[in-house]
Each structure stands twice: as structure tokens, then as C-alpha cells.
GUZA-232702 format. One record per residue: residue number from 1; residue in one letter; x, y, z negated of N, C-alpha, C in turn. Coordinates in pm, whole numbers, plus 50000, padded with zeros to 5 digits. Example, Ala and Ser with C-alpha at 12.3 -4.5 7.8 and 13.67 -1.06 7.14 Angstrom:
  num  residuo   n.px   n.py   n.pz  ca.px  ca.py  ca.pz   c.px   c.py   c.pz
    1        a  51319  49431  49220  51230  49550  49220  51320  49670  49220
    2        s  51285  49775  49292  51367  49894  49286  51290  50003  49213
# end
This chain:
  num  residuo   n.px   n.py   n.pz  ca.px  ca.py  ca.pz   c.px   c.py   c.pz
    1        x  53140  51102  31081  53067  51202  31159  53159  51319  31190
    2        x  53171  51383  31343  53218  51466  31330  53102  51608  31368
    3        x  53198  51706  31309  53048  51842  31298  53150  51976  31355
    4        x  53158  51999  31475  53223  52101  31474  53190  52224  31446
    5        x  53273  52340  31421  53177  52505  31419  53060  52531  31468
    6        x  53033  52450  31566  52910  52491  31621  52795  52460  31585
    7        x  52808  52295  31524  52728  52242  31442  52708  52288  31347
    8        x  52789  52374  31268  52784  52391  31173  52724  52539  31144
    9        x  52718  52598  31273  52641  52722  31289  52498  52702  31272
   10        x  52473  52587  31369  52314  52583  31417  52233  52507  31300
   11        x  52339  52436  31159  52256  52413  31084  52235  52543  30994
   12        x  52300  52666  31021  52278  52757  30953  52145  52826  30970
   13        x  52124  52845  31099  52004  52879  31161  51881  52740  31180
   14        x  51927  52696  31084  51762  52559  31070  51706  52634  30968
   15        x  51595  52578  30994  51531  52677  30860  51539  52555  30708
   16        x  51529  52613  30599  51542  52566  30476  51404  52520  30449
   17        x  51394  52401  30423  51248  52355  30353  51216  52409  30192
   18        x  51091  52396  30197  51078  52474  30092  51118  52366  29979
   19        x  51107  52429  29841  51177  52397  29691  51115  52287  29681
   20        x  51177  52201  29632  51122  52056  29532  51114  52094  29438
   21        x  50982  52027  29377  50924  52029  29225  50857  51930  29136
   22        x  50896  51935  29007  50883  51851  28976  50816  51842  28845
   23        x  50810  51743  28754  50742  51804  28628  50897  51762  28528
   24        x  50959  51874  28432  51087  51864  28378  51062  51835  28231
   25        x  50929  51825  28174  50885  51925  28046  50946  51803  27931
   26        x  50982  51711  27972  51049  51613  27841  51233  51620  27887
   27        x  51256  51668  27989  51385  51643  28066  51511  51754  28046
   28        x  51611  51707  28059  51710  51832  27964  51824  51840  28133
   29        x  51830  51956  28133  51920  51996  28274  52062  52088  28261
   30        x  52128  52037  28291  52261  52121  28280  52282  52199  28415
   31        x  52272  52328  28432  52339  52413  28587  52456  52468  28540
   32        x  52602  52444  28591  52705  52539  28558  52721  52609  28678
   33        x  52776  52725  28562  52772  52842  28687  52651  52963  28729
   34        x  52583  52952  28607  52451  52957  28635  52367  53049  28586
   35        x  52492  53169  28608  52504  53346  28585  52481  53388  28690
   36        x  52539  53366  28850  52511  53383  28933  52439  53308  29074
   37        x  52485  53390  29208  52458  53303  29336  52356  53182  29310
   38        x  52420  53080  29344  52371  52924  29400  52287  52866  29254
   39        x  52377  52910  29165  52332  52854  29000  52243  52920  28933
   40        x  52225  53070  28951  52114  53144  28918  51979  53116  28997
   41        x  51982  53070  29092  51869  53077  29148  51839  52937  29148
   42        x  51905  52766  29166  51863  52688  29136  51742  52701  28939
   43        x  51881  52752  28891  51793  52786  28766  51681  52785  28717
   44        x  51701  52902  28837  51511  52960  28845  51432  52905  28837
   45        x  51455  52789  28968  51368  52725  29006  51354  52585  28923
   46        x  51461  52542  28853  51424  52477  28757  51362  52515  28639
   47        x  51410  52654  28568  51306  52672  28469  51163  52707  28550
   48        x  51130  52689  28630  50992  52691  28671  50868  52530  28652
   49        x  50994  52453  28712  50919  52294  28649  50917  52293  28424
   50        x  50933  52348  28421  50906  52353  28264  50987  52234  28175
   51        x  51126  52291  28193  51250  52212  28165  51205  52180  27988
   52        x  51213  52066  28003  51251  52080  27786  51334  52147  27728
   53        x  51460  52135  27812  51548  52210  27807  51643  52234  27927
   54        x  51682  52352  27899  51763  52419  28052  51882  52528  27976
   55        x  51980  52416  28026  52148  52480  27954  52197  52545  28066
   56        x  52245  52699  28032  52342  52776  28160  52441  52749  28081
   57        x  52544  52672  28159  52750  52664  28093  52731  52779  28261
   58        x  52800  52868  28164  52844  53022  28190  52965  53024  28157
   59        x  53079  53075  28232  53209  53131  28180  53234  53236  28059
   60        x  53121  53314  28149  53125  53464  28045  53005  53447  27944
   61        x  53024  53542  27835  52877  53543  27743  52852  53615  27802
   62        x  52857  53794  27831  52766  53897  27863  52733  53811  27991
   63        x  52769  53784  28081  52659  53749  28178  52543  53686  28245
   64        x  52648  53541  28107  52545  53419  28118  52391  53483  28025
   65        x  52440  53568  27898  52290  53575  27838  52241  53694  27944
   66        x  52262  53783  28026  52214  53892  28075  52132  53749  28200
   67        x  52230  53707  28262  52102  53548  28370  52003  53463  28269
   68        x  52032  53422  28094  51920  53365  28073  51798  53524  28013
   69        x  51816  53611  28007  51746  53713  27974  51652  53682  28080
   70        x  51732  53710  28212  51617  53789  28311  51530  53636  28386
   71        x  51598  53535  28370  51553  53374  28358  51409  53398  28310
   72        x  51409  53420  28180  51287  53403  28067  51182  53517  28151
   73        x  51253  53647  28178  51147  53737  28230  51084  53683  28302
   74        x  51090  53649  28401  51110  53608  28582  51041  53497  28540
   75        x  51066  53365  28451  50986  53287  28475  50874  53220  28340
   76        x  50880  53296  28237  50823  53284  28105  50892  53128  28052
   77        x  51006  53092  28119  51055  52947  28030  51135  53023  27898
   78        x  51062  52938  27832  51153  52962  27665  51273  52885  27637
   79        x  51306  52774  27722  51360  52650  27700  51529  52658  27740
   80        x  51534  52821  27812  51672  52864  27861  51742  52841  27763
   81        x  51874  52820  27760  52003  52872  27686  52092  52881  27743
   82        x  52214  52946  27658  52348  52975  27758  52441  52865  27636
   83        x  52556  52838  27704  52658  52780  27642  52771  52826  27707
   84        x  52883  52837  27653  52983  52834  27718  53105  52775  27790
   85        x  53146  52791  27911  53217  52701  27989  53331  52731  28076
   86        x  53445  52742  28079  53519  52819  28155  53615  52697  28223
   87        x  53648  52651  28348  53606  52538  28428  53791  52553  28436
   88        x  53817  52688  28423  54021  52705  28449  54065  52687  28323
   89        x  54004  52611  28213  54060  52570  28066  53987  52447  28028
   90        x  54106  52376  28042  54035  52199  28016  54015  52187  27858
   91        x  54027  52230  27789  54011  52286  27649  53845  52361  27641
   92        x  53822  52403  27714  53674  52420  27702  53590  52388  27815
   93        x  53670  52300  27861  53557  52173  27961  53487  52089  27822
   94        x  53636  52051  27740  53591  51947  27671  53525  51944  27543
   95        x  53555  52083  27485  53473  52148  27410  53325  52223  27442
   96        x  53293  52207  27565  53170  52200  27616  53074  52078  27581
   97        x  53181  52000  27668  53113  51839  27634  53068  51817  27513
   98        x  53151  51766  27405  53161  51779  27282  53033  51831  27180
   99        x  53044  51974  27211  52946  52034  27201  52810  51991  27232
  100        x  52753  51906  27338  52667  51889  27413  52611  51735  27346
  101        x  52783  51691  27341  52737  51535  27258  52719  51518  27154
  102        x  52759  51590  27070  52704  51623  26911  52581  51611  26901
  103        x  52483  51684  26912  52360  51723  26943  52277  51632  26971
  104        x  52372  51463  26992  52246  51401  27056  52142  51385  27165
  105        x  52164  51536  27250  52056  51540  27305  52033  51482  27473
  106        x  51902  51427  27482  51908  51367  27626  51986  51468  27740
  107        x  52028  51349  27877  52051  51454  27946  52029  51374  28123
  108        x  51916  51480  28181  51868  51462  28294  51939  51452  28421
  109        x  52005  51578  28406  51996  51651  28578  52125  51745  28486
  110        x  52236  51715  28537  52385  51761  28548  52410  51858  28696
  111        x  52415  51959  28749  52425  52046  28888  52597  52105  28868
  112        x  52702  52048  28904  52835  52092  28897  52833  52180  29009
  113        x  52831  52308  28992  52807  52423  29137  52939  52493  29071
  114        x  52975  52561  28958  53073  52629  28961  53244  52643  29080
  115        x  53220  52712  29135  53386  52688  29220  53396  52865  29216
  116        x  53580  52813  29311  53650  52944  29309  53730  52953  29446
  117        x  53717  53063  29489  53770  53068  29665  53900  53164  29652
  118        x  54046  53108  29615  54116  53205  29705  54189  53198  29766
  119        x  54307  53254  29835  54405  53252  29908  54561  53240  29854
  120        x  54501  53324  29751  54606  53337  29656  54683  53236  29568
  121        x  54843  53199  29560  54862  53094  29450  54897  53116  29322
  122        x  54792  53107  29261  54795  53107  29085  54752  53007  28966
  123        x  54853  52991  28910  54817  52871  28848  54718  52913  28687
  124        x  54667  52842  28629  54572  52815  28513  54650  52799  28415
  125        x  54655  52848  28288  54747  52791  28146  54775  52664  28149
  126        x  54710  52576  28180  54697  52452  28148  54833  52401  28321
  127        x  54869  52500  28394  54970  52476  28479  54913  52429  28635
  128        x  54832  52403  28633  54746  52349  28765  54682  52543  28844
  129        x  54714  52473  28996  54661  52573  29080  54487  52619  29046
  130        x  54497  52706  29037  54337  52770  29003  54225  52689  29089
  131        x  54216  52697  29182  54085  52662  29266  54120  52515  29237
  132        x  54187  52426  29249  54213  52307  29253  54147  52262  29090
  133        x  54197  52316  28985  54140  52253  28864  53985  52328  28860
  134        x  53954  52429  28886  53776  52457  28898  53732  52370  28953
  135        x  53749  52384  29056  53656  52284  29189  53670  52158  29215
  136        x  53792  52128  29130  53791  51943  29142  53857  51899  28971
  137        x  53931  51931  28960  53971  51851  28837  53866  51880  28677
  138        x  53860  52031  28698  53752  52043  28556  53636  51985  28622
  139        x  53591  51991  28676  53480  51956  28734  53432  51802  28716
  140        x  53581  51745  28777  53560  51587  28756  53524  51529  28622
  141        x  53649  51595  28541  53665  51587  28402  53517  51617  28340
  142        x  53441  51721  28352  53312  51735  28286  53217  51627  28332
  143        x  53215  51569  28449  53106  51499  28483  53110  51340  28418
  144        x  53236  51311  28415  53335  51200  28332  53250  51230  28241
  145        x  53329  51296  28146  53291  51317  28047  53124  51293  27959
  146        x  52993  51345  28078  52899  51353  28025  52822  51244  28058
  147        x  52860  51173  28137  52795  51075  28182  52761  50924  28114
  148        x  52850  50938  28054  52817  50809  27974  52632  50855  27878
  149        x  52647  50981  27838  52497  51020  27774  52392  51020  27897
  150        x  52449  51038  28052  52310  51011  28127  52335  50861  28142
  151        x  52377  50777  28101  52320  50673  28107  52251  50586  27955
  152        x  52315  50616  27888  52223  50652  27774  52069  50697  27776
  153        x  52102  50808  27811  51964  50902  27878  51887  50794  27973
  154        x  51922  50758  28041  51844  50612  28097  51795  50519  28040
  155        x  51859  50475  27973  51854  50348  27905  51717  50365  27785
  156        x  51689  50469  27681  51613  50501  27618  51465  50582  27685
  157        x  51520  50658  27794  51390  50712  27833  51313  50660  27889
  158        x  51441  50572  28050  51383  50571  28174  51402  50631  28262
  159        x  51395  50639  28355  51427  50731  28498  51550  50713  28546
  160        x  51552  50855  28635  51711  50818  28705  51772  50965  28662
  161        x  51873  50935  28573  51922  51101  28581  52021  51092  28681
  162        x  52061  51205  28744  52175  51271  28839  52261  51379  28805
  163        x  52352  51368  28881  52464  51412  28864  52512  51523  29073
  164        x  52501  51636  29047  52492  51699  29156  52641  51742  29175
  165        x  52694  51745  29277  52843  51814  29320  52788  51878  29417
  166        x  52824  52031  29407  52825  52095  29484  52946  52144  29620
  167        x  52930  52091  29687  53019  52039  29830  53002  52153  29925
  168        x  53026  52130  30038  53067  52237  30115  53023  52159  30290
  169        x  52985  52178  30416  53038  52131  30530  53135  52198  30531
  170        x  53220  52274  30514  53354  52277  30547  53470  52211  30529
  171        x  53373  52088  30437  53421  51972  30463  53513  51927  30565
  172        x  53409  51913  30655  53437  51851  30802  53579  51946  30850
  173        x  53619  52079  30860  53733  52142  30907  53823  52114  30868
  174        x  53854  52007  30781  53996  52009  30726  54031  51870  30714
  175        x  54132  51816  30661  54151  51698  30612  54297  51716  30549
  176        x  54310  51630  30439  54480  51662  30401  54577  51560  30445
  177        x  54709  51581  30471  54820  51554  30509  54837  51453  30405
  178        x  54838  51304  30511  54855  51183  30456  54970  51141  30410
  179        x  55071  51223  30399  55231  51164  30444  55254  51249  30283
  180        x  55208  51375  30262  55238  51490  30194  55176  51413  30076
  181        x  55027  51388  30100  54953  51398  29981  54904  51285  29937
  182        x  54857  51181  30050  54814  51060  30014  54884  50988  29972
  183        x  55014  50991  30035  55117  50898  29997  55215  50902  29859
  184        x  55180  51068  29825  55257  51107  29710  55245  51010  29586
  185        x  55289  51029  29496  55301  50948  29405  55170  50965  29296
  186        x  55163  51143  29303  55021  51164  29278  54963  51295  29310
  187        x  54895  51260  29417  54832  51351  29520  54791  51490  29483
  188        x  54746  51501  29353  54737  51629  29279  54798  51681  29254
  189        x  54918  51650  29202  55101  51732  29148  55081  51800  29283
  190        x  55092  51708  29399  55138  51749  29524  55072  51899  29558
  191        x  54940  51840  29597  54856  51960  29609  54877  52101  29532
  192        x  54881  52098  29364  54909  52184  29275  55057  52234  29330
  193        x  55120  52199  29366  55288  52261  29321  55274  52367  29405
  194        x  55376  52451  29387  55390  52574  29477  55457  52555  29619
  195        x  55563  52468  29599  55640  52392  29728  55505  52416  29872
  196        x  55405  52324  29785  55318  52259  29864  55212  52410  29909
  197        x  55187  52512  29831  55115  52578  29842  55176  52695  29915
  198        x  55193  52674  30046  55181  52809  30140  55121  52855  30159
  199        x  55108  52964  30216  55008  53109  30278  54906  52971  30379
  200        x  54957  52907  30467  54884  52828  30546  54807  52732  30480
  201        x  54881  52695  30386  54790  52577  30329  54718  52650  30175
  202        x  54744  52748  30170  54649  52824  30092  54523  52905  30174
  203        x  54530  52893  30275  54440  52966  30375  54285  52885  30392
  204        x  54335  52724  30358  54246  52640  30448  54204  52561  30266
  205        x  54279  52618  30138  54252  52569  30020  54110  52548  29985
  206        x  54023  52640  29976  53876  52620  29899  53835  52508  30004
  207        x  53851  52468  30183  53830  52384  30260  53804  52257  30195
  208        x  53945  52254  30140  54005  52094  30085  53932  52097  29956
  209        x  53941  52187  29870  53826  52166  29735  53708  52077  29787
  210        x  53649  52104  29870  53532  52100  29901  53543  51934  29925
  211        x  53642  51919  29983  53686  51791  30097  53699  51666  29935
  212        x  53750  51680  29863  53805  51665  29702  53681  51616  29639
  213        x  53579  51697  29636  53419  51692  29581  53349  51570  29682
  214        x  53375  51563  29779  53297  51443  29902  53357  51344  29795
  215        x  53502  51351  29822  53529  51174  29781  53513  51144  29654
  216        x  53548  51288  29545  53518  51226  29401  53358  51215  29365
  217        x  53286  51256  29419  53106  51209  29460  53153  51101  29501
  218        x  53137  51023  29581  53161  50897  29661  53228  50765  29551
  219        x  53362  50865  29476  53398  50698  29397  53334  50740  29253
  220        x  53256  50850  29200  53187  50830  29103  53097  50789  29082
  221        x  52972  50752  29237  52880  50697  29239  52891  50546  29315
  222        x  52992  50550  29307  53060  50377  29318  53100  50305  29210
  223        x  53140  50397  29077  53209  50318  28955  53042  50358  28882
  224        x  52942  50416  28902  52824  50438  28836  52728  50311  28904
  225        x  52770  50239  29027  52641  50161  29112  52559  50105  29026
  226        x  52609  50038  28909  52487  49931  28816  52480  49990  28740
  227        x  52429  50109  28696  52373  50177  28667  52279  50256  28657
  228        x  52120  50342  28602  52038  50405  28690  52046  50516  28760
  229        x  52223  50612  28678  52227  50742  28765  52267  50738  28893
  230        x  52262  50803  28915  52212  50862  29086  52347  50995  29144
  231        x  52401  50961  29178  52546  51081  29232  52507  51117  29385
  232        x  52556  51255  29373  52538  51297  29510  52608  51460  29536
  233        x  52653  51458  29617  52688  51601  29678  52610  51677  29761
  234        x  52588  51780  29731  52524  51900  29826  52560  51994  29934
  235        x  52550  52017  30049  52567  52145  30115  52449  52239  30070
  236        x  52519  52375  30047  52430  52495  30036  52435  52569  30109
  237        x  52514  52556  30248  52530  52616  30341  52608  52719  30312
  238        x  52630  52820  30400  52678  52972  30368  52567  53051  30339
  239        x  52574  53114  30192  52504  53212  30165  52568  53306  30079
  240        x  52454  53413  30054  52517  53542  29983  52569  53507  29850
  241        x  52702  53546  29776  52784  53449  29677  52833  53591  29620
  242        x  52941  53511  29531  53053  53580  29493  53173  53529  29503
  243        x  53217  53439  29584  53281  53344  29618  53360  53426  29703
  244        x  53349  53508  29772  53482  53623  29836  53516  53700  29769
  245        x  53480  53728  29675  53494  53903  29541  53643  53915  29563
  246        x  53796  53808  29576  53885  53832  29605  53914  53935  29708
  247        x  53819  53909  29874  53879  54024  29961  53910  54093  29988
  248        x  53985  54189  30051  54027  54298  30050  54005  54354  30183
  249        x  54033  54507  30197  54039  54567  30365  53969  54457  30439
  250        x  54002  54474  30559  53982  54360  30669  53920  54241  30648
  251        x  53979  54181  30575  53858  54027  30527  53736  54043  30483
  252        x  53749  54174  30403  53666  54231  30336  53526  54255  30492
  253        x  53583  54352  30551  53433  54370  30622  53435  54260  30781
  254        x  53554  54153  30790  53495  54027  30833  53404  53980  30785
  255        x  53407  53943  30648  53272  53859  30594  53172  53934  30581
  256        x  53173  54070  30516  53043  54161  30566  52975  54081  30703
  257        x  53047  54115  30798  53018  54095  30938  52947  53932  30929
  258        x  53009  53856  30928  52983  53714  30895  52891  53725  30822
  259        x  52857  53709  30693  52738  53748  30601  52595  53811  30702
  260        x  52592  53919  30781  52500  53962  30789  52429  53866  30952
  261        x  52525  53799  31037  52487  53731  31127  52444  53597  31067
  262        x  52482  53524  30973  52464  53416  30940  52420  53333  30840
  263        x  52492  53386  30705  52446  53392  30577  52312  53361  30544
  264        x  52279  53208  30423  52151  53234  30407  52156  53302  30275
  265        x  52023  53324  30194  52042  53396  30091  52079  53333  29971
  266        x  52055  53360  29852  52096  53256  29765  52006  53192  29720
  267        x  51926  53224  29704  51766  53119  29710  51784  53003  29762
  268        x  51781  53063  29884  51762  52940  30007  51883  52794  29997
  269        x  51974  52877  29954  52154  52790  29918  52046  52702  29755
  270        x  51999  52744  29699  51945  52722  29531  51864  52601  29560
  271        x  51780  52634  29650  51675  52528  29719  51763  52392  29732
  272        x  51850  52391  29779  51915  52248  29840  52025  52213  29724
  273        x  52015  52256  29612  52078  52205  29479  51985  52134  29428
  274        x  51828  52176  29423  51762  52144  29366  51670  52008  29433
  275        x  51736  52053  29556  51636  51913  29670  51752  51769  29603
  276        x  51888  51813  29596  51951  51676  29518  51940  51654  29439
  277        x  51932  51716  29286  51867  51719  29158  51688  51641  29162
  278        x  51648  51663  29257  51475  51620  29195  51414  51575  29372
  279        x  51483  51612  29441  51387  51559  29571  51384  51401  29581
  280        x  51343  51378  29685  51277  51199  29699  51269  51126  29581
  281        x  51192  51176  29523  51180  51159  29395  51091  50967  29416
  282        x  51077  50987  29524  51000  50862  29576  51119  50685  29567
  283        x  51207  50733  29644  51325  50675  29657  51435  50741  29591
  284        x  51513  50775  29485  51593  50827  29461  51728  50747  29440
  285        x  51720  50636  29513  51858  50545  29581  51876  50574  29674
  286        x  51847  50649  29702  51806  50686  29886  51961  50772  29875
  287        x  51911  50882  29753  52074  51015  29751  52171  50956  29685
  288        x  52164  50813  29644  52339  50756  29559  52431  50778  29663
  289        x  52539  50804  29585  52662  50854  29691  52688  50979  29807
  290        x  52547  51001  29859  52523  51088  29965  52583  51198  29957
  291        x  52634  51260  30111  52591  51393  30120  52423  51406  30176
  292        x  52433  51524  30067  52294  51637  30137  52308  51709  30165
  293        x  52220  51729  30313  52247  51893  30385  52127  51877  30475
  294        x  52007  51997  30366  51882  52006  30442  51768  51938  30442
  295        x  51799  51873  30307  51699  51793  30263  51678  51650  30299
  296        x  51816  51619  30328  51858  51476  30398  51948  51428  30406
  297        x  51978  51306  30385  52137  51263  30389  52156  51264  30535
  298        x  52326  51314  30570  52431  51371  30683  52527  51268  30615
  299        x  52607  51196  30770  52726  51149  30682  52829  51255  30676
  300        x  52921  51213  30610  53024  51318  30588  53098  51306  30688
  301        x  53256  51392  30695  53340  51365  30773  53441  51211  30821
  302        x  53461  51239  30945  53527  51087  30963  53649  51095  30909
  303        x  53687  51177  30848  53815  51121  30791  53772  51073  30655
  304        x  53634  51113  30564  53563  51013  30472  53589  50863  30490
  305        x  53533  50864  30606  53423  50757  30625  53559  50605  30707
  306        x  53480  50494  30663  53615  50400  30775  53713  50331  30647
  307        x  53802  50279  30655  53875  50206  30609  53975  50254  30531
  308        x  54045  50356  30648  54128  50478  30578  54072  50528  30507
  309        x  53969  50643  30489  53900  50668  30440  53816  50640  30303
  310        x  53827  50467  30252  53806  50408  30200  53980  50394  30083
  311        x  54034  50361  30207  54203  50392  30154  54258  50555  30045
  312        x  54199  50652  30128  54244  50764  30069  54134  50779  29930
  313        x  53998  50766  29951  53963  50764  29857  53980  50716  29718
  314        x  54016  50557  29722  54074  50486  29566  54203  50569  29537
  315        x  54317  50637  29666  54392  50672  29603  54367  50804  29549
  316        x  54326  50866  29564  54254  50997  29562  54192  50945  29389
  317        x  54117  50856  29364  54026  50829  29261  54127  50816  29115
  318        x  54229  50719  29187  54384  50702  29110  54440  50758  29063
  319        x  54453  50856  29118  54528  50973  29115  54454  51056  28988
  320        x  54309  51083  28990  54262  51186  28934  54235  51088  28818
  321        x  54196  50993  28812  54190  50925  28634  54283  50924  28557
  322        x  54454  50908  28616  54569  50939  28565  54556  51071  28527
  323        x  54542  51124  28627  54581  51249  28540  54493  51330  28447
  324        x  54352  51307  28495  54235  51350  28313  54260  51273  28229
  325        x  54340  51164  28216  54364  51084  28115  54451  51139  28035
  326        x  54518  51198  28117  54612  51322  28037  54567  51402  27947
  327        x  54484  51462  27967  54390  51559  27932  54340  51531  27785
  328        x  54232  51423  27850  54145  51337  27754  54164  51195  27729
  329        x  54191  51181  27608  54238  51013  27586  54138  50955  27632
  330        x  53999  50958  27606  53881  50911  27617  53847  50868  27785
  331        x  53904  50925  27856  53857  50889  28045  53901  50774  28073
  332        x  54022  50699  28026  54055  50561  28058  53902  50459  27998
  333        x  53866  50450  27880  53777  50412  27821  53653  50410  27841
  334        x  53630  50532  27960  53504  50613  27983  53489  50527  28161
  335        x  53547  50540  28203  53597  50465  28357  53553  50358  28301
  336        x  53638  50285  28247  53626  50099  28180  53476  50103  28179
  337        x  53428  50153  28087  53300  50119  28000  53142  50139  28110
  338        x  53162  50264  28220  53064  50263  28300  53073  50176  28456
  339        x  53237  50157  28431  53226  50042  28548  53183  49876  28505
  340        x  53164  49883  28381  53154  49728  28319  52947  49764  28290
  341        x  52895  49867  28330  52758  49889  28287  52657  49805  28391
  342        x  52555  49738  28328  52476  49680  28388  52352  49722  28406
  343        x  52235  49780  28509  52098  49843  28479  52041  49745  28409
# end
């Protein structure tokens, strides 16, 4: 599919259907990120279905407990908690996990929303470009990671748990350099190095995050198919964030400007986390693999979609199991074991 700016305006100005709801009250939900914007307000609206339980992985403590404080006000759920999660230290991706699997405890509805927008090139302790390990590699790595318990979580309860990536249409504006990146030996070094990271190709960076999240949605809910969970990516459109807090001067009151013509709010962005998490609850094979945008599957971009597309993706998929394998001994094992799973 292709979606140019314009398209991508006029789905701004569609209006947002209202919230899906559901009943949560035996069901355990993970939102990261979920101090602010997109994750605070899905939240909400999940502790409103009367979660059994409802985990904020928060970076920060003061903020995450100051969002489950005003959570509990706002919606009388007792069932909030905060944990901690900081998405630029693969050391407490996995000590998240860990944490989570100890415990035993079921797990429903996974919402990976946390990301990071900048321009700037800075790398993470762990040596990887900042936005690149938030928005795709910790990210991947946590969902890896927890998934083997939502299928578990299946297997004993029933149902379909999911697994949400929070995506972008800005998707569609970009695509990466096949020669540079696809072909590299491993497409992530590439991406990460500084060589690779110019002012230009740092300009169009959070783009390609986004672009990163389509396909690793796509081959995670391909190595999950016989299985009951359910993978899918979201558009939340453009709304009010913290996702510019970098700007400065000039950019600074561009997006003002932008923001006030276009921008939906963060509610409205919260709504369509939660329409992939719990909507068509009727069909919920309907969202395997999908993008959502608007309460409906959109295909993605054509450089997704097609043969190539199909091509860049396994290598793309290749690429990133090598290298969380790095990380975590356990992802080679974890790959094996849910691609060998039968419903």
C-alpha cells in the first residue's frame, strides 16, 4: 500500500471510534511506558475493564508511581502497579522479564508503546544507538522474552492473549537502503554505527524505528502462527506526546504549530492501543500480524509487502535473533521452542 502525506493527513482528521471494552477481571496486562502520553491513557482505559492485574514497566519510579497514584484516583482500580523498566539497558529489559516470570503469574495483553524520537547520535551503555535499541531491539528482546508465558497463559486459561507494537504510519515515508543495510552482514551493526548515522539519516531515524516494528510484528506473528497469541501493530496517529521534549528554537515552535493543526490528543492515540489489545474480540485472527489504524486492519507499506519485502523481512528477523542472542542465551531456545508450538 502506498499512503502519501496526504493520506496520512486525512486519516488524522477521521474521527476516532470510541474505546473498546472489555471484561479484564481474571486477566493480567502489561502497558510499558505507561507514566505518560499513549501508555497513560491506554492504562486508563484498561484499568477501567477491571484488570486482575495491571503492570506500569515505567522507566522512572517517581513517575511511574505518581501515573499509578492518579490511575487508582481517576479510576478506583486497586489492581495498578508499577515495575520497573528502562528499554536503553538490556540488563533491565531482562530483569524485568525475570521478575515477571518468577511470580508465575498469567499474562494477557503485553502493549510495547515505549519509544524515543531523536535526531541526535547517541549511543546506550550497552553500545547500540539510543532510539534503535528502545524502539526495536529492547523492545523485541522483551516481547521474546515474555511470550513463551502468553502462551502458557493460553494453554491453562484459554483465550487469545496479545502482544501490541506500537508502530507509526510513518511507516510508509521511509524505507532503508538495501545495499547499506539489507545486504550488510548484519543490518543492525549497520544501522547502529556512527559511519552510518548522519545528520540525514538521523533526521528520518524514529521513521525507520517505526518501519523496524512493522516487520518485527510481522515475523513474530509468523514464528507465533500455531499458536493462540495474536501479534499486531498499531497506529496512534499523531498526538499530544513527549516524544519531541528533545526540540529546540525552531523545531520547537514547528511542532507547536503542527500539534495545534493536527494532533490528536492522547486519549484518542490510547483508544487505538486498546482497539488492538481487546477489539474484535469476535474474530481476533482477524488482527494476527496486522497493522491497525482506526480500528481496522490497513496494509502496510509496499516496501513491506511482496517478495522483497518478504526477503528483507527474514533478513531483518536474522539479523535481530543473532544479535539478542547475544544478549540473552535463552532467545535461540525461545525462537526454537515457539516455532515448534502447536494450538
Amino acid at each position: 500500500m502506498k499512503k502519501s502525506m496526504f493520506g496520512i493527513i486525512g486519516d488524522q482528521y477521521t474521527r476516532v471510534p470510541p474505546v473498546s471494552t472489555t471484561d479484564l477481571s481474571t486477566q493480567t496486562v502489561i502497558v510499558v511506558g505507561a507514566n505518560t502520553g499513549l501508555g497513560f491513557e491506554a492504562a486508563k482505559h484498561f484499568a477501567r475493564m477491571n484488570p486482575g492485574r495491571l503492570v506500569l514497566a515505567c522507566r522512572s519510579k517517581e513517575k511511574g508511581a505518581a501515573a499509578a497514584y492518579k490511575i487508582r484516583e481517576e479510576t478506583r482500580c486497586q489492581t495498578v502497579e508499577l515495575q520497573l523498566l528502562d528499554l536503553s539497558k538490556f540488563s533491565s529489559v531482562i530483569a524485568f522479564a525475570d521478575n515477571f516470570l518468577r511470580d508465575g503469574s498469567r499474562l494477557d495483553l503485553l502493549v510495547a508503546n515505549a519509544a524515543v524520537s531523536t535526531m541526535n547520535y547517541k549511543t546506550t551503555d550497552d553500545g547500540w544507538e539510543e532510539s534503535l535499541q528502545v524502539n526495536n531491539l529492547s523492545t523485541s528482546l522483551l516481547c521474546l522474552l515474555l511470550a513463551p508465558r502468553m502462551v502458557e497463559t493460553a494453554q491453562k486459561f484459554g483465550g487469545r492473549p496479545r502482544i501490541v507494537v506500537v508502530a507509526s504510519e510513518v511507516h510508509y515515508l521511509t524505507s532503508l537502503d538495501d545495499a547499506q543495510v539489507i545486504d550488510a552482514t548484519s543490518s543492525f551493526q549497520v544501522l547502529s554505527s556512527k559511519e552510518f548515522c548522519t545528520p540525514r539519516k538521523m533526521s528520518v531515524r524514529y521513521l525507520d524505528t517505526k518501519l523496524l516494528n512493522v516487520f518485527f510484528t510481522r515475523s513474530l506473528a509468523s514464528l507465533l502462527k500455531d499458536t493462540p497469541v495474536v501479534v499486531n501493530s498499531v497506529n496512534p496517529g499523531f498526538c499530544y506526546s513527549d516524544l519531541a521534549r528533545e526540540l529546540t528554537g525552531i523545531g520547537l515552535v514547528f511542532m507547536w504549530i503542527i500539534r495545534k493543526i493536527f494532533a490528536r490528543t492522547a486519549e484518542e492515540g490510547g483508544r487505538q492501543l486498546v482497539y488492538a489489545a481487546v477489539g474484535s474480540s469476535e474474530d481476533p485472527g482477524h488482527l494476527e500480524g496486522a497493522y491497525v489504524n482506526l480500528h481496522k486492519v490497513d496494509e502496510p507499506s509496499d516496501y513491506v509487502l511482496g517478495d522483497e519485502g518478504m526477503r528483507r523481512q527474514n533478513k531483518l528477523w536474522a539479523d535481530l535473533v543473532r544479535e539478542l542472542s547475544k544478549v540473552d542465551g535463552r532467545i535461540p531456545s525461545i525462537v526454537r521452542d515457539l516455532g515448534s508450538q502447536s494450538q
